[in-house]
N, C-alpha and C positions, 0 to 999 in steps of 0.2 A: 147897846151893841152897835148898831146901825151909824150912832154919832164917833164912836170910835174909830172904825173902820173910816170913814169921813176922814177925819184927824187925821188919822195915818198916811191917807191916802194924799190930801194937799203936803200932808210936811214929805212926802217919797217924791213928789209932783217936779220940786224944785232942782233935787239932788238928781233927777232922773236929766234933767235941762242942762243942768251943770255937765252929767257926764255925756249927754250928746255934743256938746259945745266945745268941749274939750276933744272929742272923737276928734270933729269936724276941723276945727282948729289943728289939731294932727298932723291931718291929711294933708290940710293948704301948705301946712310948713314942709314936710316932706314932698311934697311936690314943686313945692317954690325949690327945694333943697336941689332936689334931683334936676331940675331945668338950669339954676344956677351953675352947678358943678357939670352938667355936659355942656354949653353954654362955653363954660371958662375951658374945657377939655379942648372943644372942639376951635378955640380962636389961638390958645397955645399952641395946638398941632401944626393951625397954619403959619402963627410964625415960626413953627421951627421947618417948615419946609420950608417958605419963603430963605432963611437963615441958609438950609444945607442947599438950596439952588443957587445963592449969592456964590457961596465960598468953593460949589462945585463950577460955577461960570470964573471965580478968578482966578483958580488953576486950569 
């Protein structure tokens, strides 16, 4: 009983590693995700006000 329990417990050991790794892995992506995407938000906002101050200075 005792050797079973064993057995189960190393082959659960691996799959438990796998699915924290993948959490973790997640996280980084959706964080890299979210810095990317306000990052890109926040340099296109300023060109387009740079843009609406040109064409508001050449009228």
């Amino acid at each position: 009983m005792v050797k079973q329990k064993q057995k189960k417990y190393k082959k659960s050991l691996p799959k438990r590693l796998s699915n924290i790794f993948f959490v973790l892995f997640f996280c980084i992506f959706s964080i890299f995700t979210l810095i990317a995407y306000s990052s890109t938000n926040y340099f296109l906002l300023k060109k387009e006000r740079q843009s609406v101050f040109q064409a508001v200075n050449i009228v």
